[in-house]
C-alpha positions in Angstrom: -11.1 14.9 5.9 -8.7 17.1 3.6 -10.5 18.3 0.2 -7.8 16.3 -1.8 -9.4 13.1 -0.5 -13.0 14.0 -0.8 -12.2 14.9 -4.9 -10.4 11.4 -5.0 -13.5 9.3 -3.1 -11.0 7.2 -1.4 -12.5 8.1 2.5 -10.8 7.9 5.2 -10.3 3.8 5.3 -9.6 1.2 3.5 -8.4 -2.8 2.8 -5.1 -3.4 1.8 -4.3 -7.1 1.2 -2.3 -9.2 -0.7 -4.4 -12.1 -0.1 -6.2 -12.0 -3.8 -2.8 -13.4 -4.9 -3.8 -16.7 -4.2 -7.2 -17.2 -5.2 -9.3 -17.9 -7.8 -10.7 -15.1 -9.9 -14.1 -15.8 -8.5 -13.5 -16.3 -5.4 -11.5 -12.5 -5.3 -14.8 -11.0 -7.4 -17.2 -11.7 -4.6 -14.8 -10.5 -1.9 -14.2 -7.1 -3.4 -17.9 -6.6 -4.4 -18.2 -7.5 -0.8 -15.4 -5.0 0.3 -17.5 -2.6 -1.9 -20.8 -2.7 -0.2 -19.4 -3.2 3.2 -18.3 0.6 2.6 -14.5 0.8 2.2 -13.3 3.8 0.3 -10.1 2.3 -1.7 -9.4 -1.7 -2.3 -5.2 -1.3 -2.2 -3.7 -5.1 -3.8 0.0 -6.0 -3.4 2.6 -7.4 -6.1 4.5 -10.0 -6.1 4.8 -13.2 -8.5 0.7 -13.7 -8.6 -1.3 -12.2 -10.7 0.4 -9.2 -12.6 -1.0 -6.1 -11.5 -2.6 -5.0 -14.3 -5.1 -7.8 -14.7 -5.6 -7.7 -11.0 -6.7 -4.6 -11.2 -9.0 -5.1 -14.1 -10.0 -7.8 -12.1 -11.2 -6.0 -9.1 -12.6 -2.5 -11.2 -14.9 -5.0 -13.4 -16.3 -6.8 -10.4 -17.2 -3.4 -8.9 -18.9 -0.2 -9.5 -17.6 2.5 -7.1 -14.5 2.0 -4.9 -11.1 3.1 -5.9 -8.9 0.2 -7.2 -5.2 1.0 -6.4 -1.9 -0.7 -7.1 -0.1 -0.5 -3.8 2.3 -0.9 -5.6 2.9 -2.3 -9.4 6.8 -3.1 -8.9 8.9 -1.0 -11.7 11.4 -3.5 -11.7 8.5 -5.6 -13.4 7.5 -3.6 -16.4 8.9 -1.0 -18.9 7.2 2.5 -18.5 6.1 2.8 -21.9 3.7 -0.5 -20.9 2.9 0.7 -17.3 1.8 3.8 -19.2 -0.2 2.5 -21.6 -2.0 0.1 -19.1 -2.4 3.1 -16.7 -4.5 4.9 -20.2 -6.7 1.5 -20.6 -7.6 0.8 -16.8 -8.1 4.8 -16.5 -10.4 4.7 -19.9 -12.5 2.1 -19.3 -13.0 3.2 -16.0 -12.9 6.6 -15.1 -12.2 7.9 -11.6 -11.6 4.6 -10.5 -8.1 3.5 -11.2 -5.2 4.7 -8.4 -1.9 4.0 -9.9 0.8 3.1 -6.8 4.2 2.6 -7.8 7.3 1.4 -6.0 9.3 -1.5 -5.7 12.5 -1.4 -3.3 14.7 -3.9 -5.6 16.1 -1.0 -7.6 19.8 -1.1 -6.1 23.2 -2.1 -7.8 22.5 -5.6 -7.2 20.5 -8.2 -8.9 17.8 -10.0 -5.9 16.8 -13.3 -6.6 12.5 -14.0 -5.2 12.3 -17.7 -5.2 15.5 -18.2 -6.9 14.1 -15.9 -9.6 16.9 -13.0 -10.3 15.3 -9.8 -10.4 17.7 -7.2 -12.1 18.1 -4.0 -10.6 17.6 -0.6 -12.0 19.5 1.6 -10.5 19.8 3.7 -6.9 16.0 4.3 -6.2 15.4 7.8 -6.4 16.8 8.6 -9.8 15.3 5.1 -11.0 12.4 6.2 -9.9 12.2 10.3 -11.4 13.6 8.3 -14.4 10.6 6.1 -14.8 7.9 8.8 -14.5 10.1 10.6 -16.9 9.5 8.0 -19.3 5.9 7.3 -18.9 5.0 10.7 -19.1 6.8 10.8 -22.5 5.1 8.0 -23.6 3.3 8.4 -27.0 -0.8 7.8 -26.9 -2.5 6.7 -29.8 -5.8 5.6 -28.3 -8.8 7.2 -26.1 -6.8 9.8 -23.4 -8.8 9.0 -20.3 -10.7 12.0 -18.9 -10.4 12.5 -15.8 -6.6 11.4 -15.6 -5.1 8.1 -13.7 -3.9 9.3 -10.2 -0.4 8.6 -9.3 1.3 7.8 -6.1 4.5 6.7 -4.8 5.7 4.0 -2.3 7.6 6.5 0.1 9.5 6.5 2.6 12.4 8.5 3.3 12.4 12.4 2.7 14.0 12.5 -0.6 11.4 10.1 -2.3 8.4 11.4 -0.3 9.2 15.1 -1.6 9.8 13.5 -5.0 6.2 12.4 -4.5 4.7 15.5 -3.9 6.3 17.3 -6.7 5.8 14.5 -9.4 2.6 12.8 -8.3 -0.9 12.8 -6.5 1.1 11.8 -2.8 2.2 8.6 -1.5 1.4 5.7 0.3 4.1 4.5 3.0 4.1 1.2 4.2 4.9 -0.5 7.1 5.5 2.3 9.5 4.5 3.7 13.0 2.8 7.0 13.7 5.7 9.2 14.0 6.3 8.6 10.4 2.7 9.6 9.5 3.6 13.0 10.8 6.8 13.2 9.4 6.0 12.5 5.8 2.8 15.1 6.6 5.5 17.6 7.3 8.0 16.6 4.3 5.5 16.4 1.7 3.1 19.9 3.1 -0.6 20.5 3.1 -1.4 19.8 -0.6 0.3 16.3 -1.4 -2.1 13.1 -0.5 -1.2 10.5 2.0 -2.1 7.6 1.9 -0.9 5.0 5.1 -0.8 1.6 5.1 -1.3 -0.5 8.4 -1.1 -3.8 9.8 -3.5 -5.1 12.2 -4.6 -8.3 14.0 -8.3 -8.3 14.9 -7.6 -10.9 18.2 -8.6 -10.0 22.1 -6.1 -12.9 22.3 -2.9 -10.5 23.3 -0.5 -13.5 23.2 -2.1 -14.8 19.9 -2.0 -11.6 18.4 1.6 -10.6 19.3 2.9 -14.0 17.7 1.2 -12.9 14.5 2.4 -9.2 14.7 5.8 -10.6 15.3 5.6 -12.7 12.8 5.0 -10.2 10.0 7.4 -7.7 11.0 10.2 -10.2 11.2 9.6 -10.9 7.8 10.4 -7.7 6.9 12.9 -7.2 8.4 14.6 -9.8 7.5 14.2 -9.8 3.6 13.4 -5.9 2.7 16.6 -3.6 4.0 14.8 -0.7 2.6 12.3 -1.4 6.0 14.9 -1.8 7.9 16.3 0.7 7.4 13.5 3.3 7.5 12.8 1.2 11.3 16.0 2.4 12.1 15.8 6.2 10.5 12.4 6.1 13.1 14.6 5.5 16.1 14.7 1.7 16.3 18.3 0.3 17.0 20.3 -3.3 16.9 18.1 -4.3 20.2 14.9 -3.7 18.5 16.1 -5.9 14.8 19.0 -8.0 16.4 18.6 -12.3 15.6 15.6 -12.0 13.5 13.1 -11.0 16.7 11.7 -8.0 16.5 11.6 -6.1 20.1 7.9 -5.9 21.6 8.5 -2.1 21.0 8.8 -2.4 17.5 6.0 -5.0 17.0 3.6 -2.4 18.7 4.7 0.3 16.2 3.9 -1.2 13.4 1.0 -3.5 14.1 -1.6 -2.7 15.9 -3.8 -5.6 17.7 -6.4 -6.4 19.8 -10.4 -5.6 19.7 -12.2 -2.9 17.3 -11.8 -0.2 19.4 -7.5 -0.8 19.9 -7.5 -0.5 15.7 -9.9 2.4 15.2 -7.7 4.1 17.7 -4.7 3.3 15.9 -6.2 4.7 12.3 -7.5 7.7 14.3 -3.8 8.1 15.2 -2.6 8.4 11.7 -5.7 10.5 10.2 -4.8 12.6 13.4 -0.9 12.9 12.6 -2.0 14.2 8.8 -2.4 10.7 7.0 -5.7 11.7 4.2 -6.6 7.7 4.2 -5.7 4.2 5.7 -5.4 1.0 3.9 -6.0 -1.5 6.8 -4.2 -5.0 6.2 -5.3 -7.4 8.2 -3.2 -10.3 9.7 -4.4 -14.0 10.4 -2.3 -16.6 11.7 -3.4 -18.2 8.1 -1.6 -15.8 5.9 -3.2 -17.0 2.7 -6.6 -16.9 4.1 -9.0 -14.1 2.6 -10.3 -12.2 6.0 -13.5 -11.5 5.3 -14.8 -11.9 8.7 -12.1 -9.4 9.9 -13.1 -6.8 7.3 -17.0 -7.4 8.0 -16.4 -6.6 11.7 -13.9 -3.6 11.2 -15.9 -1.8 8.7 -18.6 -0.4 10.8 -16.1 1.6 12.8 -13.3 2.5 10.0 -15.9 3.7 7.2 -17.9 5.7 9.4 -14.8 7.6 11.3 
């Protein structure tokens, strides 16, 4: 484990889900006190149109007492900088160490994207979007308690030019939805120093059949509706054969889910800590989408927390 991750208490795994989204705020306190004591370093939450991320994360820090909350990611094209800023003070403030501030979103092109016939304006070509933003919260003015120490920072990276932006601006980045390879190849982009932080998708199912279909299932989905995924598939090696008519090929399932028993996940997480990913945010897949997969996180946790 790299010294950058044993100063940030994140460990070497963790639960990424976007599952909270859809439940009541109850219901997600006593899964994430659960995720707590069941020994999971970070507790990594999604954004889309449920809760906004900033009460999600309060959310999640107040019904806890140690694990890192992260945003993974709060979606700039949602918020001005000047509030993501100030938020980032409040949740950092009140409390300290705890608070992992992920930011991305990948509908900052020339065009406006419409999410459920909601039109999302763009911002602007990603990169310089995105140097703008942190440009702009970092010269945001503070007129309350400075939180001591700091909110962390990290970037929703992929290619080379935004993972490099990532280590010079912020605390690393956390890539998502990619095989191995990449692991090692944003290791190598980003150097020794930078954090990184890799998300992956996993179906706890000695069903092979059953969990294919739900593997498939997931990366079709983004493939179909985020190009920025598609095309960082196809920057990894992954042509028309492997995207082509909405079916992902088998090879490009197996890339970037892993499935099967315990032991087939733990290898695949050993895989990325062993290609220079600091930490794993597991997200576990159920043919139930919605479904919060507590049974799934109860019976991976005794071989992710302890290595």
């Amino acid at each position: 484990m790299s010294s950058a991750t044993v100063r940030g208490g994140l460990g070497q795994a963790g639960v990424w889900t976007f599952a909270f989204e859809g439940h009541p705020a109850g219901r997600v306190r006593e899964a994430a006190a659960e995720i707590e004591e069941l020994g999971y370093g970070a507790l990594w939450y999604g954004e889309a149109f449920g809760r906004d991320t900033v009460g999600q994360a309060w959310l999640l820090l107040s019904a806890t007492r140690r694990i890192v909350v992260a945003s993974g990611i709060a979606n700039i094209a949602f918020r001005e900088p000047l509030a993501m800023a100030a938020a980032e003070r409040t949740l950092g403030e009140a409390f300290p160490g705890r608070y992992l501030l992920g930011l991305g979103g990948h509908r900052v092109d020339d065009t406006v994207v419409e999410v459920d016939g909601y039109p999302v304006p763009a911002r602007g070509k990603a990169l310089a979007t995105m140097r703008r933003y942190l440009d702009s919260m970092d010269a945001a003015p503070a007129h309350g308690p400075v939180p001591d120490p700091a909110p962390r920072r990290v970037l929703a990276a992929l290619g080379p030019k935004m993972l490099a932006l990532a280590a010079e601006r912020t605390w690393g980045a956390l890539p998502y939805f990619v095989p191995v390879e990449h692991t090692a190849l944003a290791r190598r982009t980003m150097g020794p120093d930078a954090f990184l932080g890799v998300e992956q998708a996993v179906v706890l199912d000695t069903d092979v059949d059953r969990a294919r279909e739900v593997a498939a299932r997931h990366v079709a989905g983004y493939i179909a509706s985020a190009p920025h995924q598609a095309a960082n598939v196809r920057r990894m090696g992954f042509g028309d054969g492997d995207v082509a008519g909405g079916r992902p090929s088998r090879r490009l399932v197996d890339a970037i889910v892993a499935y099967g028993d315990v032991d087939a996940l733990h290898a695949r997480v050993r895989a990325h800590l062993d290609a220079g990913a600091d930490h794993v945010c597991v997200q576990v897949l159920t043919e139930d989408p919605v479904a919060l997969p507590l049974p799934q996180w109860r019976e991976l946790a005794p071989a992710l927390v302890t290595g």
